[in-house]
N, CA, C and O atoms as a CHARMM CRD file, in Angstrom:
* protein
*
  300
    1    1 UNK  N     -3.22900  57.22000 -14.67300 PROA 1      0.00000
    2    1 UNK  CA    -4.54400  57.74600 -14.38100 PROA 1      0.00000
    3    1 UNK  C     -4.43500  58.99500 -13.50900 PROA 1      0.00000
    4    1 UNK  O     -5.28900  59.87700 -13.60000 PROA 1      0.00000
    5    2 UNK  N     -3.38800  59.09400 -12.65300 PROA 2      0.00000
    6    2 UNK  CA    -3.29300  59.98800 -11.85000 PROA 2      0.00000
    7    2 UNK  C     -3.07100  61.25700 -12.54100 PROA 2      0.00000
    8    2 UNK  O     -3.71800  62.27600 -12.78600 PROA 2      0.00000
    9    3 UNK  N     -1.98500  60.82700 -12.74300 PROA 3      0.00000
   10    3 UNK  CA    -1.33300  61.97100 -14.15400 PROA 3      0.00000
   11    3 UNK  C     -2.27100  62.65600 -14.95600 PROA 3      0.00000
   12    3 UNK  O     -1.99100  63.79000 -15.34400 PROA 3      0.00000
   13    4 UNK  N     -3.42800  62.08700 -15.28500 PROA 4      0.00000
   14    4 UNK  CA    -4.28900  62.27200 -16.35100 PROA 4      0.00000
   15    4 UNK  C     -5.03100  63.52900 -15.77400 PROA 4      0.00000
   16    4 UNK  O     -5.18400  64.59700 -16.36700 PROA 4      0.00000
   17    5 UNK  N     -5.51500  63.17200 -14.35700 PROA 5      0.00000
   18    5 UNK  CA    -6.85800  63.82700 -13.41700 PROA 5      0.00000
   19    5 UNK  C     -5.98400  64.95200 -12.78700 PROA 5      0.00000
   20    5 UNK  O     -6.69200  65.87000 -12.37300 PROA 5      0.00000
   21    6 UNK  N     -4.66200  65.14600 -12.59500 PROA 6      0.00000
   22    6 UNK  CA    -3.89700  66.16800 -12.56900 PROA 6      0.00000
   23    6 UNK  C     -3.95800  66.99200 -13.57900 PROA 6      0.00000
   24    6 UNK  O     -4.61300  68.03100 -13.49100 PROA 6      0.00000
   25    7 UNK  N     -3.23600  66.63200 -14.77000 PROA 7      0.00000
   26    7 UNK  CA    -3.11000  67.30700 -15.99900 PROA 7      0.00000
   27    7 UNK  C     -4.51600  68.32100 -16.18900 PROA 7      0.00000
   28    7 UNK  O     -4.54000  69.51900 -16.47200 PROA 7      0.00000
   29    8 UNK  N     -5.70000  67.35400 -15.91700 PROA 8      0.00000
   30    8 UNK  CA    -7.17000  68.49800 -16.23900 PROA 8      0.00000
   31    8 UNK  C     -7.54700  68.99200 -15.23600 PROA 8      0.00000
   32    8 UNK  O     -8.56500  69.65700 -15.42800 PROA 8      0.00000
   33    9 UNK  N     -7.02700  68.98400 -13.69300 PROA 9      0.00000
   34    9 UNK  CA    -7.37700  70.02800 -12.86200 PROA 9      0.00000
   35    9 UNK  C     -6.07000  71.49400 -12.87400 PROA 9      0.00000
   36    9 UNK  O     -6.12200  72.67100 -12.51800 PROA 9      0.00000
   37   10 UNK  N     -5.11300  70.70500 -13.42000 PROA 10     0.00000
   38   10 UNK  CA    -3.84800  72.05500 -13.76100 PROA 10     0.00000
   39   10 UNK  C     -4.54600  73.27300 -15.39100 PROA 10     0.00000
   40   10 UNK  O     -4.58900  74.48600 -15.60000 PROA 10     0.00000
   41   11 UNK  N     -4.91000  72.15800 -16.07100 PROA 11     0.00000
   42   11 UNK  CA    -6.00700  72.95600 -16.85500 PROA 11     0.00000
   43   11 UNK  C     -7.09400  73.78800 -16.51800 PROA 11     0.00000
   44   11 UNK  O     -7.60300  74.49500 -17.38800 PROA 11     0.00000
   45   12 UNK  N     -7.51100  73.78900 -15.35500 PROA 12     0.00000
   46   12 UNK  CA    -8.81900  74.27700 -14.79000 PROA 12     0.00000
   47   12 UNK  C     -9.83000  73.64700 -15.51600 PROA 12     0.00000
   48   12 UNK  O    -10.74200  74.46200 -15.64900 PROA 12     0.00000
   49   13 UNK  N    -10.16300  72.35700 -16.16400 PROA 13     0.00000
   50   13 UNK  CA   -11.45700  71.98000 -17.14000 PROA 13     0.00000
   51   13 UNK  C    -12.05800  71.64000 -15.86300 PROA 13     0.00000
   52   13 UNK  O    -11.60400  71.05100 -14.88200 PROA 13     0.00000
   53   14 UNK  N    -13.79500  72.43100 -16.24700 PROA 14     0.00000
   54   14 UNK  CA   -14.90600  71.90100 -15.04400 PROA 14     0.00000
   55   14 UNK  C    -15.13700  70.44200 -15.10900 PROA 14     0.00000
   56   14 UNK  O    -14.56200  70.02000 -16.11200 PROA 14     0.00000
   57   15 UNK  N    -15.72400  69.50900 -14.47900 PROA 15     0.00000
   58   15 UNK  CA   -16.39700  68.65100 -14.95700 PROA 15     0.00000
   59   15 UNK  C    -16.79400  68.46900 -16.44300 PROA 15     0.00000
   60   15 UNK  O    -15.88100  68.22200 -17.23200 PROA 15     0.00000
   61   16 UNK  N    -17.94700  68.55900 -16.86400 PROA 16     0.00000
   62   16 UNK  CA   -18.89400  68.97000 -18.32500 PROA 16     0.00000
   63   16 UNK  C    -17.72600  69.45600 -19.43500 PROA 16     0.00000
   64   16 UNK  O    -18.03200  69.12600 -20.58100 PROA 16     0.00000
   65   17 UNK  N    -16.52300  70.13300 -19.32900 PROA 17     0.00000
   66   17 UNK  CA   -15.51500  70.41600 -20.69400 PROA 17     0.00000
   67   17 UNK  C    -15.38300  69.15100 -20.86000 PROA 17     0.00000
   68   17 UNK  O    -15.51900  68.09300 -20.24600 PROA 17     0.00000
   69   18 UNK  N    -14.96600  69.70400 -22.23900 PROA 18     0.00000
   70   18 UNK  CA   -14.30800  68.79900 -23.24100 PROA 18     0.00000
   71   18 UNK  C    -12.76400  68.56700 -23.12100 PROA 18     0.00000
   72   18 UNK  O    -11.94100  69.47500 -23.00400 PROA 18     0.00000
   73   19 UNK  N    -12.51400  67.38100 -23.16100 PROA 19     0.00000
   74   19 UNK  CA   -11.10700  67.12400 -23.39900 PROA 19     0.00000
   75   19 UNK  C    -10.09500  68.01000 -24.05400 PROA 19     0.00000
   76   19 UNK  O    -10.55400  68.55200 -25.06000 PROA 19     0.00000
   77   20 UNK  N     -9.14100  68.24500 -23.84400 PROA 20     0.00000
   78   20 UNK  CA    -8.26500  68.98300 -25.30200 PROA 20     0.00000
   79   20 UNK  C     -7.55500  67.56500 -25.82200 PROA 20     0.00000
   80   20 UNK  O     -7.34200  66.74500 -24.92900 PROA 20     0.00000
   81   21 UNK  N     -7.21300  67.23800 -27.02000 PROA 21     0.00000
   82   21 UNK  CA    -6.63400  66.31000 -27.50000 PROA 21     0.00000
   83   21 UNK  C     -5.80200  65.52800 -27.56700 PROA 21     0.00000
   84   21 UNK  O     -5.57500  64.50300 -28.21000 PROA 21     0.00000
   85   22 UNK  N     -5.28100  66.18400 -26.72700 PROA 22     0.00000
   86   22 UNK  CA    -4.04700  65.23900 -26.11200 PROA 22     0.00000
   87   22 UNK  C     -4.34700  64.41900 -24.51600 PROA 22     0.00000
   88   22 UNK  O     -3.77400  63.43900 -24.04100 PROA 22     0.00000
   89   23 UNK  N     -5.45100  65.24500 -23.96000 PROA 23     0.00000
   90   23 UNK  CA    -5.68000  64.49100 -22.29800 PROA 23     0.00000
   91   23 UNK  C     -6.34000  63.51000 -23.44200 PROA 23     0.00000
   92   23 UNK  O     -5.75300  62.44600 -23.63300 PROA 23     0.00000
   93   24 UNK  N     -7.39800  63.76300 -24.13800 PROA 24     0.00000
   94   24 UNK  CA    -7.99600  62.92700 -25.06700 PROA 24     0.00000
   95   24 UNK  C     -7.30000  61.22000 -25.53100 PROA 24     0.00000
   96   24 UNK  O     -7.70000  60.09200 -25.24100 PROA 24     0.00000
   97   25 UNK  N     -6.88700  61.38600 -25.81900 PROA 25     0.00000
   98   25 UNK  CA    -5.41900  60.74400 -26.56100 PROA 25     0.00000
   99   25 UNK  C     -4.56000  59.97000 -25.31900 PROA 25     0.00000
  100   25 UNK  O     -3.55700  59.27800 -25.49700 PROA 25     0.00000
  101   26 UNK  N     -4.96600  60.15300 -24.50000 PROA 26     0.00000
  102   26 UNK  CA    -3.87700  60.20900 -23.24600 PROA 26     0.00000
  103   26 UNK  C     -4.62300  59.06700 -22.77600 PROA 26     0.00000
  104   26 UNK  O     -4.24800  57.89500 -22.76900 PROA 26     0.00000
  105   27 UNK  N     -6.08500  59.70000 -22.25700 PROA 27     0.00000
  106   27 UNK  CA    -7.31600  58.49700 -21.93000 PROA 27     0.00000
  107   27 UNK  C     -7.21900  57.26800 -22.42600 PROA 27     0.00000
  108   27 UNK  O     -6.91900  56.24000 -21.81700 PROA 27     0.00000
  109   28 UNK  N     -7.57500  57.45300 -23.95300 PROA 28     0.00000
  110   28 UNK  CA    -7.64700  56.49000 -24.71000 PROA 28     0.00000
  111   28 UNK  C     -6.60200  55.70600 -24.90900 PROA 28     0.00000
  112   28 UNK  O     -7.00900  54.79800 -25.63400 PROA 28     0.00000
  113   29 UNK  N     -5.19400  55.50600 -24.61200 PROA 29     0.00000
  114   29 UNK  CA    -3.97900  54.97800 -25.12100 PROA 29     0.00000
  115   29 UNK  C     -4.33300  54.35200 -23.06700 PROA 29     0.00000
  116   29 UNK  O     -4.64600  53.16500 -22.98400 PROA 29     0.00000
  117   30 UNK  N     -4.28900  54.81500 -22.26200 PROA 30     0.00000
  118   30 UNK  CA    -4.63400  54.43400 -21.43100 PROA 30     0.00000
  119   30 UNK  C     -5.24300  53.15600 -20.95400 PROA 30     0.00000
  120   30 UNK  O     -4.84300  52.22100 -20.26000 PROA 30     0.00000
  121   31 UNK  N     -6.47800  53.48100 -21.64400 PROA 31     0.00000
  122   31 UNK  CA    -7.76000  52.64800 -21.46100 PROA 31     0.00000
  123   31 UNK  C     -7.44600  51.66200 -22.16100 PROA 31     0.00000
  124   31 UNK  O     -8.12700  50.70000 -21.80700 PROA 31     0.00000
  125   32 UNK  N     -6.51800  51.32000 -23.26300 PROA 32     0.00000
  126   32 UNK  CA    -6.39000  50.28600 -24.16800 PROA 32     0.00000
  127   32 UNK  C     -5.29200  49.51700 -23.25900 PROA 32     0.00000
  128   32 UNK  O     -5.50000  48.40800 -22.76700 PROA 32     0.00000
  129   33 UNK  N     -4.29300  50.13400 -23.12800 PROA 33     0.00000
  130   33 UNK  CA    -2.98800  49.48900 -21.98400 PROA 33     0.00000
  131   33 UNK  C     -3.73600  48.72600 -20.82800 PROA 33     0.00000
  132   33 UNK  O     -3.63100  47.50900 -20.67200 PROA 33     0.00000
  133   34 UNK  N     -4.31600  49.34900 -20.22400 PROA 34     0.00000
  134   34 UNK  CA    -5.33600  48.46200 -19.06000 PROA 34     0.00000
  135   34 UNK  C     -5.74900  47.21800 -19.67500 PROA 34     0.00000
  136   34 UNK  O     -5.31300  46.09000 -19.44800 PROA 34     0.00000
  137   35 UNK  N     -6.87200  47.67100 -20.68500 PROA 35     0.00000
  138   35 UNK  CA    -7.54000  46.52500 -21.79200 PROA 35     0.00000
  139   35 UNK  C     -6.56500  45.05300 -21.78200 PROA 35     0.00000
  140   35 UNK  O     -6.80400  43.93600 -21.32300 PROA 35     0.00000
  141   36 UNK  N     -5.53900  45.53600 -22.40600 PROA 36     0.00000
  142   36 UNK  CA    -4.41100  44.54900 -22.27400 PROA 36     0.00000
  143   36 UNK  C     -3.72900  44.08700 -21.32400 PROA 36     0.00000
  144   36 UNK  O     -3.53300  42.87200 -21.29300 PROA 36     0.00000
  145   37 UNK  N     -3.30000  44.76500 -20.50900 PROA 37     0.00000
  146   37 UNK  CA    -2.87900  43.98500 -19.15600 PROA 37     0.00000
  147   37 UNK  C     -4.13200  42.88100 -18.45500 PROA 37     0.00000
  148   37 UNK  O     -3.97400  41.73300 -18.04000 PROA 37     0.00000
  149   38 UNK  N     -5.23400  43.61400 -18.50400 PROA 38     0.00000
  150   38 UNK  CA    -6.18000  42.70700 -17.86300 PROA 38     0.00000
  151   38 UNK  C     -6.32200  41.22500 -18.55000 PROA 38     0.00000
  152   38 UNK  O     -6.85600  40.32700 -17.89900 PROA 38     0.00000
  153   39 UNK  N     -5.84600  40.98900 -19.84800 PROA 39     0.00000
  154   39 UNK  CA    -6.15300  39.32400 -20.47300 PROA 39     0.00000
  155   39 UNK  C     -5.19300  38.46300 -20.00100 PROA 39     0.00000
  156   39 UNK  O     -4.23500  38.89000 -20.64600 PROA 39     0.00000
  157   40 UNK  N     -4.73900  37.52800 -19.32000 PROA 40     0.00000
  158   40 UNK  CA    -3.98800  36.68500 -19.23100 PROA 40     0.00000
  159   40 UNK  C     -3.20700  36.22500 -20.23500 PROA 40     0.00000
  160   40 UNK  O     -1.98300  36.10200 -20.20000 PROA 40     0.00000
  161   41 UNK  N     -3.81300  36.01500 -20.97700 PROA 41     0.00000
  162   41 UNK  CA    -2.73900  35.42300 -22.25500 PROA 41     0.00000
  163   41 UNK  C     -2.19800  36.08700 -22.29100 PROA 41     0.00000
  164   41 UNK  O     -1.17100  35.47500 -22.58100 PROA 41     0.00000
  165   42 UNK  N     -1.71800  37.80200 -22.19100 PROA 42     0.00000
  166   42 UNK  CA    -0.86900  38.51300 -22.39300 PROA 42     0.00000
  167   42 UNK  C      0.40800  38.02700 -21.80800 PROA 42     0.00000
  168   42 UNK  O      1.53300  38.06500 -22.30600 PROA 42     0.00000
  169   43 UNK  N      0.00200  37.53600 -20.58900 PROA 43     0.00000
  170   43 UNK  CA     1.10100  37.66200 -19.99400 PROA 43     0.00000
  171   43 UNK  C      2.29000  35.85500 -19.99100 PROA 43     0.00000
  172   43 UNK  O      3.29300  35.60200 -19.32500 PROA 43     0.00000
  173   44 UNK  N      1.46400  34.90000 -21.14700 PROA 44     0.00000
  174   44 UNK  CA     1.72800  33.90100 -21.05400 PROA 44     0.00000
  175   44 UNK  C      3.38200  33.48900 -21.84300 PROA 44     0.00000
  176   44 UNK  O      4.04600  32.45800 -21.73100 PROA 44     0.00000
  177   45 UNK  N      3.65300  34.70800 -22.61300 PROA 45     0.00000
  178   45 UNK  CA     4.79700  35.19300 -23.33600 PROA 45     0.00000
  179   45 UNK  C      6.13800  35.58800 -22.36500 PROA 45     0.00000
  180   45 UNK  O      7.29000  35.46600 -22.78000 PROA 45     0.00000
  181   46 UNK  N      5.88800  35.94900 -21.37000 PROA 46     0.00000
  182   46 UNK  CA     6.65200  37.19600 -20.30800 PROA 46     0.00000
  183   46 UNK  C      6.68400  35.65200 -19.65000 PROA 46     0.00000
  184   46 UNK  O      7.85300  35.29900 -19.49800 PROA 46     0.00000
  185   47 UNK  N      5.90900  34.83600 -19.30200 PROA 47     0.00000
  186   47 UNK  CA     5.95600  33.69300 -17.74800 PROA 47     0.00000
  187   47 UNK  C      6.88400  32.80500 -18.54600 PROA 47     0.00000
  188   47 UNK  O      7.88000  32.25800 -18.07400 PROA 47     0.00000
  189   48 UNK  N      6.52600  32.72200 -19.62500 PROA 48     0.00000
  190   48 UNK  CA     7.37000  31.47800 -20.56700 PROA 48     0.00000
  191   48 UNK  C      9.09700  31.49200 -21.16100 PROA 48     0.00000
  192   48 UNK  O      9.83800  30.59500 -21.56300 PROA 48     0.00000
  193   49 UNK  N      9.25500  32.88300 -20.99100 PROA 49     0.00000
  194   49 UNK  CA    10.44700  33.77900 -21.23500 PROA 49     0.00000
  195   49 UNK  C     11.37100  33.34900 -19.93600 PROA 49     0.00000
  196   49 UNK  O     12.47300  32.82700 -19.76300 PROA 49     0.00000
  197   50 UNK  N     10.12100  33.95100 -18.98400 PROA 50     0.00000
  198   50 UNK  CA    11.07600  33.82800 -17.77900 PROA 50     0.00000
  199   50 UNK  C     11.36700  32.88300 -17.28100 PROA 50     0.00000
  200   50 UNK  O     12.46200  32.75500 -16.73100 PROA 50     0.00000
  201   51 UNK  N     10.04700  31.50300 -17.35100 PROA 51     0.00000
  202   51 UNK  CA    10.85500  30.35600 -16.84100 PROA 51     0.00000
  203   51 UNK  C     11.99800  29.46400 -17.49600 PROA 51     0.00000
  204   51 UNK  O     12.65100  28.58800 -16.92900 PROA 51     0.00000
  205   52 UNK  N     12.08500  29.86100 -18.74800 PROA 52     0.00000
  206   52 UNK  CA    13.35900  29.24000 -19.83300 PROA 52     0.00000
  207   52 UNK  C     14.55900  29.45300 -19.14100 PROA 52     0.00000
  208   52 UNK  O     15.48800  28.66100 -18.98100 PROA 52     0.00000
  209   53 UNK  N     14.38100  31.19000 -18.55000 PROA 53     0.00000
  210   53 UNK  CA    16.05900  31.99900 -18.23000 PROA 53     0.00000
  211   53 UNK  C     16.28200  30.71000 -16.72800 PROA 53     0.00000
  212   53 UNK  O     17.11800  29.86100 -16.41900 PROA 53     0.00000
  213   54 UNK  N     14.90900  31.27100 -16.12200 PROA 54     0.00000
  214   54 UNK  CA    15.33400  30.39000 -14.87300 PROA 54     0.00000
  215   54 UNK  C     15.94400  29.07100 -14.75000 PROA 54     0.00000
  216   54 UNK  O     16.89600  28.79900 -14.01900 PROA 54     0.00000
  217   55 UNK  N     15.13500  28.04000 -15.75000 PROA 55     0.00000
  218   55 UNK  CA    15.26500  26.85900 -16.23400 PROA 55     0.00000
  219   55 UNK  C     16.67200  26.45200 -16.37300 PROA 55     0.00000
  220   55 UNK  O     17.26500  25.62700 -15.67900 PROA 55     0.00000
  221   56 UNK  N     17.23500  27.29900 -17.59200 PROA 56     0.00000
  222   56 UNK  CA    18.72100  27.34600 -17.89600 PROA 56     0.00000
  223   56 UNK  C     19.66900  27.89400 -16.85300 PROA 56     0.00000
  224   56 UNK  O     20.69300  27.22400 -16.71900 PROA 56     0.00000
  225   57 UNK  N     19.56300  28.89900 -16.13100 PROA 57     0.00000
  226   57 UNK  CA    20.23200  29.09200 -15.05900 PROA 57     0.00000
  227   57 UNK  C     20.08800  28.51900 -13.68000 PROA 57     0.00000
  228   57 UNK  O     20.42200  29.40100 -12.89000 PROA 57     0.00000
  229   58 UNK  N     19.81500  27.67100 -13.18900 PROA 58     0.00000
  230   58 UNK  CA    19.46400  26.84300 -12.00200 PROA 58     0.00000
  231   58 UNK  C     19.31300  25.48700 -12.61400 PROA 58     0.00000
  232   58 UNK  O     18.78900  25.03000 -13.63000 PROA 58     0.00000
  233   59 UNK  N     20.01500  25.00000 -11.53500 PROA 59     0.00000
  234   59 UNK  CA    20.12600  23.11300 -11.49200 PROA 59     0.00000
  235   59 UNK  C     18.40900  22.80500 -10.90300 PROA 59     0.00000
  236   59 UNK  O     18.07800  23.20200  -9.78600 PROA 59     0.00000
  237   60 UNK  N     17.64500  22.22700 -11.61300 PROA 60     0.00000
  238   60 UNK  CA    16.40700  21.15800 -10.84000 PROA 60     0.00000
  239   60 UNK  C     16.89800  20.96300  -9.73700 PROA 60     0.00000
  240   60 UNK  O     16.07400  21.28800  -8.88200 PROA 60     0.00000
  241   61 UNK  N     18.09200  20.48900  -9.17100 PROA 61     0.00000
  242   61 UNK  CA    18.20600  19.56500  -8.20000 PROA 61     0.00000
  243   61 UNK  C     17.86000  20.23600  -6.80400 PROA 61     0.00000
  244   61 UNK  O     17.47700  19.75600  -5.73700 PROA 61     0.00000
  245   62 UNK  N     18.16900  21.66100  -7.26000 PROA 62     0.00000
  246   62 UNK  CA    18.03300  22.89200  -6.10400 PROA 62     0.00000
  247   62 UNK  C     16.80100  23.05300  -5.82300 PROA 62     0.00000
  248   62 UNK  O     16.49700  23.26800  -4.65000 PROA 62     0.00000
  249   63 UNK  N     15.78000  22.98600  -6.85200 PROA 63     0.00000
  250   63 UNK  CA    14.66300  23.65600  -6.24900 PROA 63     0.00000
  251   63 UNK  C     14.20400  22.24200  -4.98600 PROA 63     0.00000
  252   63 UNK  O     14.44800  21.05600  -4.76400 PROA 63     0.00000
  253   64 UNK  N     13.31400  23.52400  -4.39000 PROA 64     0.00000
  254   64 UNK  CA    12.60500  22.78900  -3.52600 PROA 64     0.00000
  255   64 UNK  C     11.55700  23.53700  -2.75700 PROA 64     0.00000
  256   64 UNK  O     11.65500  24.76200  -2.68000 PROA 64     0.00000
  257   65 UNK  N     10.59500  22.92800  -2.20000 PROA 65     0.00000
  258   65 UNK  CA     9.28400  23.72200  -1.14600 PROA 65     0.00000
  259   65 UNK  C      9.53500  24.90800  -0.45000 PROA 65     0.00000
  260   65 UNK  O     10.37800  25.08000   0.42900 PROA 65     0.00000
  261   66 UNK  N      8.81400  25.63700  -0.86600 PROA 66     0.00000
  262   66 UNK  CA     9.06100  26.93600  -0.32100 PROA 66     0.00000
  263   66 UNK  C      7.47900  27.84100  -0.22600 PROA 66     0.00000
  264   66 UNK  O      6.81000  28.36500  -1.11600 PROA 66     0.00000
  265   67 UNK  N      7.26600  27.73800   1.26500 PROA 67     0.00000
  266   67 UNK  CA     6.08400  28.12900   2.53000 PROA 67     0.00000
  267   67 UNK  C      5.24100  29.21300   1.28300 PROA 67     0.00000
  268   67 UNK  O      5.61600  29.21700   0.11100 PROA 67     0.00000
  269   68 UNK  N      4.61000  29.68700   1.55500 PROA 68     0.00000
  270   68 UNK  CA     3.85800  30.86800   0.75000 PROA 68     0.00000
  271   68 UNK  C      4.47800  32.24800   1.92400 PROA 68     0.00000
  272   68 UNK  O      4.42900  33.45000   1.66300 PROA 68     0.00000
  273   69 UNK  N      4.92000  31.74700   2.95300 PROA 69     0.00000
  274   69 UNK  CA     5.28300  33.14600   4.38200 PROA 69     0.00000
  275   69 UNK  C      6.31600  32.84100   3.88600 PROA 69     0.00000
  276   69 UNK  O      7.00600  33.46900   4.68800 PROA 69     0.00000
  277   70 UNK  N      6.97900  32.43200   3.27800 PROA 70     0.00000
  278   70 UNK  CA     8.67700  33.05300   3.18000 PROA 70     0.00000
  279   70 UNK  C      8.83700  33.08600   1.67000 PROA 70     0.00000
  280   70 UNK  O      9.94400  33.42100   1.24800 PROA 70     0.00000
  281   71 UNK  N      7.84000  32.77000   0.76000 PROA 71     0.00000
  282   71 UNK  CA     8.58800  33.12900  -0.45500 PROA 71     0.00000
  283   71 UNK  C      8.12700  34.32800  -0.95400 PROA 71     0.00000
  284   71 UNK  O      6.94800  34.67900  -0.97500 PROA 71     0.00000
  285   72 UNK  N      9.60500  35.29500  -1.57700 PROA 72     0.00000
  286   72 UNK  CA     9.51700  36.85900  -1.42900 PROA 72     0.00000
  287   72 UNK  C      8.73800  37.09800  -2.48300 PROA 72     0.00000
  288   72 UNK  O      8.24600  38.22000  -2.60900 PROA 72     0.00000
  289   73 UNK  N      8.46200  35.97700  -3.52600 PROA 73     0.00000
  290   73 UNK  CA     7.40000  36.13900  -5.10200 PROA 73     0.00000
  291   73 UNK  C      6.01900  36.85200  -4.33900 PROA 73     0.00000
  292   73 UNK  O      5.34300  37.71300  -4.90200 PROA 73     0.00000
  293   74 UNK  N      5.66000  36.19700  -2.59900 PROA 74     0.00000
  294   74 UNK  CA     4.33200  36.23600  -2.48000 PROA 74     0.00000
  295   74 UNK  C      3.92900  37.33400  -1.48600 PROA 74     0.00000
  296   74 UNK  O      2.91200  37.67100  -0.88100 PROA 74     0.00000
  297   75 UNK  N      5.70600  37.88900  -1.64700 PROA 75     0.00000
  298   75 UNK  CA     4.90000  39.26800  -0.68700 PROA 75     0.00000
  299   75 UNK  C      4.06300  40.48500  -1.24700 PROA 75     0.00000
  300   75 UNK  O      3.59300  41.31900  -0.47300 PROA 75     0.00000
């Protein structure tokens, strides 16, 4: 987003211009990526991935309670 509002003040576009087609394009591929990050289910693929690796690499026997102040997931 930043990138974006840079790109059209390095352009000089006032307010009221029109896009050129590529900030255009830029927006929109944007706005859809957001779209998607924001659903949860997206991300139910990526949590399920990762707890397999974890799963398989760590013994059960290890885990154990861990504070919300010391675990580094929750900083």
């Amino acid at each position: 987003m930043k990138i974006l509002l840079q790109e059209t003040w390095q352009k000089g576009l006032e307010w009221d211009d029109n896009l050129a087609k590529d900030l255009k394009d830029a927006w929109e591929s944007w706005c859809l990526e957001i779209e998607h990050l924001s659903s949860a289910l997206n991300w139910k693929p990526f949590v399920a991935n990762r707890m397999t690796e974890i799963q398989f690499l760590t013994d059960p026997k290890i885990w154990d309670y861990i504070s919300g102040k010391d675990n580094p997931s929750d900083l």
